[in-house]
N, C-alpha and C positions, 0 to 999 in steps of 0.2 A: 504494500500500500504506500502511495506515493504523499507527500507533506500536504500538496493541495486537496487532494482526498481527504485526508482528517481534518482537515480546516473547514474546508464548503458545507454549510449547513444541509440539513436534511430537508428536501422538496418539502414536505407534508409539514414542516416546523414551517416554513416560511409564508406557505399559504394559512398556516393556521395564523401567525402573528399579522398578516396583511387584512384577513378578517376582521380580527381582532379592533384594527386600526381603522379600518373604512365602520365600523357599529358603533365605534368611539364618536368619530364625528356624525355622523347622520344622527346621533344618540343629544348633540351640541346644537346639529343644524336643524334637525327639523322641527324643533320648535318654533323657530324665527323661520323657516317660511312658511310655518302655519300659521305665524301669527301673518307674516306678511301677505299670503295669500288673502286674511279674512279683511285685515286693513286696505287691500288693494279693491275688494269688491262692497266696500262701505266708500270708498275715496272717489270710486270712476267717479266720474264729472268732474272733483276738483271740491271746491268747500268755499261756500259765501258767508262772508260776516256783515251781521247786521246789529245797527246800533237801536236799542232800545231803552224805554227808562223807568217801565214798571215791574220790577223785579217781585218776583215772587217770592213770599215767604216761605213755601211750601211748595212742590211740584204734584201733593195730592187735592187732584181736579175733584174729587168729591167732596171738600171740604171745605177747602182753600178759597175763602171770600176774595173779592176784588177781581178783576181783567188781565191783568198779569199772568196770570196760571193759563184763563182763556186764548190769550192771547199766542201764546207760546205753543201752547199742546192741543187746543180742540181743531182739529180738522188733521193735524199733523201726526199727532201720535193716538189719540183716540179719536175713535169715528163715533157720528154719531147718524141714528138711523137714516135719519132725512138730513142734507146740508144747507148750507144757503150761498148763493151766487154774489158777488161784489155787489148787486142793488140790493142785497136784503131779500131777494125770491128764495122759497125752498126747493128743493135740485136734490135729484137722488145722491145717495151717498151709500151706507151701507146696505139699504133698500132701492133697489134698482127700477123699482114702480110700486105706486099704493092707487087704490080707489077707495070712493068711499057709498056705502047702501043710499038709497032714494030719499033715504028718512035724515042722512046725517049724521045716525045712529052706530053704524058701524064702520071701521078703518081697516083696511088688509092689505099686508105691505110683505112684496114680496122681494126675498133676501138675494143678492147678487150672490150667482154659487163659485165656491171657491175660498171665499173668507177665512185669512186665521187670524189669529196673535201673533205676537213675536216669539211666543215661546213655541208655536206651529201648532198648537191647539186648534179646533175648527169655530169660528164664528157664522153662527148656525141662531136657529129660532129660539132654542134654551140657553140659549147666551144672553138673547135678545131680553128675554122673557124674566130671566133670574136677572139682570141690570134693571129691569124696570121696578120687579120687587126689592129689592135691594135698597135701591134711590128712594120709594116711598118708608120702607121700614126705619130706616138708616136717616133719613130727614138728610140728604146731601143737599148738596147745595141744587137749587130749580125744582125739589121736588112738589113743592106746591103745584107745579106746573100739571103734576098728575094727577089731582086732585079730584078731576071728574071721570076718569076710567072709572067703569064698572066691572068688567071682566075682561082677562087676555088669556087667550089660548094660543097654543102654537100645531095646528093639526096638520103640519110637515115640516121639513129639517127647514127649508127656505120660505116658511111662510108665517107669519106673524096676525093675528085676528084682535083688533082692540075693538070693545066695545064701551061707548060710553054711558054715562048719564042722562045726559042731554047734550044735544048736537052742537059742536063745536068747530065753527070753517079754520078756528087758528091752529090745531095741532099741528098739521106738518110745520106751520111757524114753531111752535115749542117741541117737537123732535128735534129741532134744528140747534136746540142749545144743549143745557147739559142735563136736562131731566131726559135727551133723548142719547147721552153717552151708553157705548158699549163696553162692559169691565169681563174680563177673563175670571171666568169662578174658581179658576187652579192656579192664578196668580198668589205666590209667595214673596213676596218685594214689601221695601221700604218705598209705599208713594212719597213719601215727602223727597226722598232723591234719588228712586226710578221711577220706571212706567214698566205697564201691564198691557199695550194699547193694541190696534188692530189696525194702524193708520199708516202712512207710507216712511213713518221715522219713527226712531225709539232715542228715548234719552241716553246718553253715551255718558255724560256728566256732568254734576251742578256744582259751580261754586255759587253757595246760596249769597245773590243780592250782586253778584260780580259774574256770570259767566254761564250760559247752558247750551250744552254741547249736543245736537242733535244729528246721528249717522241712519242714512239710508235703511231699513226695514227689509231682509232677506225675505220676510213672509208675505209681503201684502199682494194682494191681487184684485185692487180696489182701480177705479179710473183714471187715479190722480197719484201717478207714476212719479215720483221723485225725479228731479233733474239734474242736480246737485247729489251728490255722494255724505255732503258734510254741511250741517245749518249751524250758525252758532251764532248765541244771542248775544249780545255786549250789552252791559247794563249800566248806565251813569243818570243818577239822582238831576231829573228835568231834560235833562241827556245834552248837559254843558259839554261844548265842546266834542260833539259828534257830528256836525255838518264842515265841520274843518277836518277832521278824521275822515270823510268821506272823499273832501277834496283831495287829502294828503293819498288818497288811497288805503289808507287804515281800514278802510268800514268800506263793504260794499254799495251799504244804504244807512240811514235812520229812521227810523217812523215815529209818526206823532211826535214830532219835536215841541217840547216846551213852548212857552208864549214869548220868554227871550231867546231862545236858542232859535226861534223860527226866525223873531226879528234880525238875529245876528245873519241867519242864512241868505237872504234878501240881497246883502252887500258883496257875499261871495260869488265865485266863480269854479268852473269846475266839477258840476254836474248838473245835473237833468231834476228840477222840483215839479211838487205838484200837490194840491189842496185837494183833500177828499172830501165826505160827507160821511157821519159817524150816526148809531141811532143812538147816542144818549144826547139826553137836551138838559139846559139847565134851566130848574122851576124855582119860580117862586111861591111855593104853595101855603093858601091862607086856611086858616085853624076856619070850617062851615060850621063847627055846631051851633044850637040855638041860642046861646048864651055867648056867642063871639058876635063882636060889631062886624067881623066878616059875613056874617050870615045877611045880611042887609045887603041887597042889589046895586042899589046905588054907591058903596061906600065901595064894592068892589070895583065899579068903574072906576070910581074915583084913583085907587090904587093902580090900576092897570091903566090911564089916562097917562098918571102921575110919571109913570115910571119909564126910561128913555131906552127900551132895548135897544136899538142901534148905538147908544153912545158905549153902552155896558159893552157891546161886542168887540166895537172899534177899541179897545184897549187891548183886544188877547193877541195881538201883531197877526191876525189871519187865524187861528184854530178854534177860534166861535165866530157864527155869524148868529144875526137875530131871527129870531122867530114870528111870525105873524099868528100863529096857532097851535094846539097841542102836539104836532108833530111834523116831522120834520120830510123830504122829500123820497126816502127809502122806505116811507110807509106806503101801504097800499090806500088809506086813509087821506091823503095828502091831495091838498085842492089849493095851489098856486093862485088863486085868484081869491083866494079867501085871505081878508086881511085886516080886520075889526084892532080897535081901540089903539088906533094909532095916536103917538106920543100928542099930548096939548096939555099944556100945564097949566093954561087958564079955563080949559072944562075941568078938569083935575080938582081945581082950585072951587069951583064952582059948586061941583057934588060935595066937595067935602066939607063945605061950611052949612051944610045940612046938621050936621051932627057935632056938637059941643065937644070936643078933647075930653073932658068929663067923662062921658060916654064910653073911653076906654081909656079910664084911668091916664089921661093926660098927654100918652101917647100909645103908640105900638108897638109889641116887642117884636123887632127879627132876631131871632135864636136857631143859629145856624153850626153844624159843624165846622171847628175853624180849620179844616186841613181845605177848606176850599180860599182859604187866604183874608187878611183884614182889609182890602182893598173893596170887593163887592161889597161886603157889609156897609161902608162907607158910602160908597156912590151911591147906591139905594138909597140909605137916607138920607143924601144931599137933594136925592132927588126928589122924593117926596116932602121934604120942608118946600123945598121950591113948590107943593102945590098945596102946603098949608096942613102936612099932616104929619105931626112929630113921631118920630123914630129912634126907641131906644136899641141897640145894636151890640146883641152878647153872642162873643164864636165860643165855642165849648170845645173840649175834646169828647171825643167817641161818645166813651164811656157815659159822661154826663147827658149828653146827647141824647144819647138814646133813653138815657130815662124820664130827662124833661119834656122832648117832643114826640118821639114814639112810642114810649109808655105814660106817661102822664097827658097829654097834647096840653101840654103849658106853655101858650104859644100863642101870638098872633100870624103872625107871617116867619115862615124857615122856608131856606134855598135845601133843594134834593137835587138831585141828580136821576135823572127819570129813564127809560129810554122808549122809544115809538108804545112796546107793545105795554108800556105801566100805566098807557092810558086806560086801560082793564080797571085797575086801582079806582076809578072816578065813580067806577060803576056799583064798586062796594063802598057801604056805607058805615063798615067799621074799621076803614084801611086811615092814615096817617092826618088824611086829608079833614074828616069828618062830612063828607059830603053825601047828601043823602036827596037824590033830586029821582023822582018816580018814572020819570019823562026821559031822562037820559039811560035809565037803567031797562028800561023799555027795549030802547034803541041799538044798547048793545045786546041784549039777548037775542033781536031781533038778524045784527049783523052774523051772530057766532053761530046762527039756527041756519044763514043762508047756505043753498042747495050748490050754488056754481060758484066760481071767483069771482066775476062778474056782478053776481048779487051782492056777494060778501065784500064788495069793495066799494059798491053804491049804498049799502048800509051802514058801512063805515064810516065814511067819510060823511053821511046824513048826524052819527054818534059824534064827531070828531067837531062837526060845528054845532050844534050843540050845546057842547061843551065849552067851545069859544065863548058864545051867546051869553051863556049862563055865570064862566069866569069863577070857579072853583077856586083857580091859581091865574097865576100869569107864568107863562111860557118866555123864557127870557131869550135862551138861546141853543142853536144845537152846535156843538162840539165838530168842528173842521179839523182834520189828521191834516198836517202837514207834511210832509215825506220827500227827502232827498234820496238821489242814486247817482253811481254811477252812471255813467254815458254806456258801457256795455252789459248791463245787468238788467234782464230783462225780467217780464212776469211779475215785476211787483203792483199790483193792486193801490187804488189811491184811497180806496173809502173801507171805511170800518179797520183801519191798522191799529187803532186804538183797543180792539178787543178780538178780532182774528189778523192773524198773519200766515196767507197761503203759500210755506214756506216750500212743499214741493211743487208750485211750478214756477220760482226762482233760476234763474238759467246767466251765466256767466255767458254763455255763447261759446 
């Protein structure tokens, strides 16, 4: 045997340690390309940042008060039965068509098939069916909204049967928010910083009040295809300094900019604006019971003469305009050519020296929440001195808030914050307002019984003036989104950003 002979390793030694070596790394590497692999098909398209500035405290949508949560996750990451289109119309969504019986009486909405979760579970009629109990037992958040179901069955996987009370033309409106959210019944998650949803995104990650990170949905099989691989929300308190971010290219977009941040935008350069129409309005709603000087006809003209909406609005630099009436243009109720009790401060002045100061204790209280700012509390009652009718002016926080005017109604006149469909509220006579008029509540039952859209929209709007006439409140202003973008950012929607943001059909191009 020769030296290189006893030296030269044995074949079967060398292939064993070559194995050995290639298990080692593939043992290193393929984690990272599975991760890579799952990150590349969350990423196609690329990833849009968009600047916002009502962060949410919480990411659970069944809870979680305020537009914030809505904003970010209802169309995105949870679906809900019925949707609604940039005007405010309902538009199938997880329900791909409904009709409704001759009487009004019944709703059958039948399920787009294919539906899961994120966790691939199937979004099916017991899905449907356990969310809707759930929402009423659970008191989530809209579940008033289900108030008049009488019974729901599901007599197929794709097929959903509600029966009501009495005939209501508004449900697919309220399917369309979150009494008509779909929740996974095998969902194990922390909602406050995951999701459970069924919508074209799933939350990837929240830094709460700073940051939510929203990746493409492996499971959806819904209409509204993600364009984008990656959504992510940016969050700045009035959103200072996010239309300079845009220019800089930091932010793809911001929505609903602040009333300064709007005005700062105005002088810039550098992308593509646009003023939407939102459906909350801001009310001035007056205390009707029978022991309020509110309750007196004339005293409310007088108030609503008195009071200058256009000037109120002209200060928001564009994200309120005035009102002429209970509601605003993305209502179906909505009559442009309706336009009572335009500002005159000497009728104003006129009705109200009908009635002695005396008569309400020497003046009027507005007692408002002050997160809506000390500045409207003010101009209100500049304005109404100017027609001879004193105004004492206390902002509260929340808490107190809520027990002085919504539990107590110790109150002459408070600003709320309304939106189209809370014109309902006027109709009941134990809601915030104390308005208790036989004539208007006629009207809407009349409107909610109607048989076609058609009806329901000419009944409407018969309720909606009405209401004008009568002057419950005074309707001050509805709430304009202001919204910067990019020049190549497409798909962003101008109206309602304040409470939906249609974040998969976002498109970078």
């Amino acid at each position: 045997m020769t030296q290189e002979s006893r030296t030269r390793p044995k074949p079967g030694l060398v292939f064993l340690i070559a194995l050995l070596a290639l298990s080692l790394v593939a043992a290193l590497i393929w984690p990272l390309l599975n991760r890579w692999e799952n990150r590349s098909e969350a990423d196609r398209g690329g990833t849009v940042r968009i600047g916002a500035r009502q962060a949410p405290a919480s990411l659970d949508i069944r809870t979680e008060e305020g537009q914030g949560v809505t904003q970010a996750l209802l169309g995105n990451v949870y679906q809900t039965l019925v949707g609604l289109d940039a005007q405010g119309k309902p538009v199938p969504d997880a329900a791909e068509q409904w009709d409704a019986s001759a009487d009004g009486l019944t709703y059958t909405f039948h399920l787009r098939p294919g539906g899961e979760f994120e966790d691939g579970s199937p979004l099916d009629s017991n899905a449907v069916l356990w969310s809707l109990q759930q929402t009423v037992q659970n008191k989530y958040v809209g579940y008033q909204d289900l108030d008049n179901l009488a019974r729901v069955t599901n007599p197929a996987a794709d097929r959903l049967v509600l029966e009501l009370k009495s005939p209501d033309a508004r449900l697919p409106y309220l399917l369309a928010g979150r009494a008509g959210i779909i929740y996974n019944r095998g969902a194990r998650v922390n909602y406050a910083t995951q999701s459970a949803g069924s919508g074209p995104y799933a939350v990837d990650e929240y830094r709460n009040g700073e940051e939510l990170t929203l990746r493409r949905s492996k499971t959806y099989h819904g209409p509204h295809k993600a364009a984008m691989g990656t959504v992510i929300l940016s969050y700045q308190a009035d959103s200072k300094g996010q239309a300079q971010q845009v220019a800089d290219g930091r932010l793809d977009a911001a929505v609903d900019l602040g009333a300064q941040e709007a005005g700062a935008a105005r002088n810039m350069k550098g992308f593509a604006s646009s003023t939407g129409v939102s459906r909350n309005n801001l009310v001035l709603a007056f205390n009707n019971s029978k022991t309020s000087i509110l309750s007196d006809q004339r005293f409310k003209e007088a108030v609503r003469y008195g009071v200058d909406r256009p000037a109120i609005a002209a200060g928001s630099n564009g994200t309120a305009k005035a009102l002429n009436g209970p509601v605003n243009e993305l209502s179906v109720g909505y009559d442009g050519s309706y336009a009572p009790y335009q500002h005159d401060a000497n009728k104003a002045r006129s009705l109200a020296a009908y009635f002695n100061p005396s008569y309400y204790h020497g003046h009027l209280r507005l007692v408002y929440d002050k997160g809506l700012g000390d500045d409207i509390g003010q101009q209100i009652r500049g304005q109404l001195a100017a027609a001879g009718i004193p105004v004492e002016v206390s902002a509260l926080d929340q808490t107190a808030f809520q027990d002085q005017v919504v539990s107590k109604h110790d109150y002459e006149l408070t600003l709320l914050t309304m939106t189209n469909d809370d014109i309902a509220r006027f109709a009941d006579p134990n809601s915030v307002m104390l308005f208790d008029d036989t004539e208007c509540q006629q009207l809407f039952q009349l409107a909610t019984a109607a048989k076609t859209d058609q009806e329901y929209t000419d009944r409407l709007k018969q309720y909606v003036r009405s209401l004008g006439d009568k002057s419950p409140s005074d309707w001050l202003s509805a709430r304009t989104p202001v919204n910067v973008r990019a020049f190549r950012l497409k798909g962003l929607d101008q109206n309602m950003t304040d409470e939906r943001l249609a974040a998969w059909q976002l498109d970078r191009g």
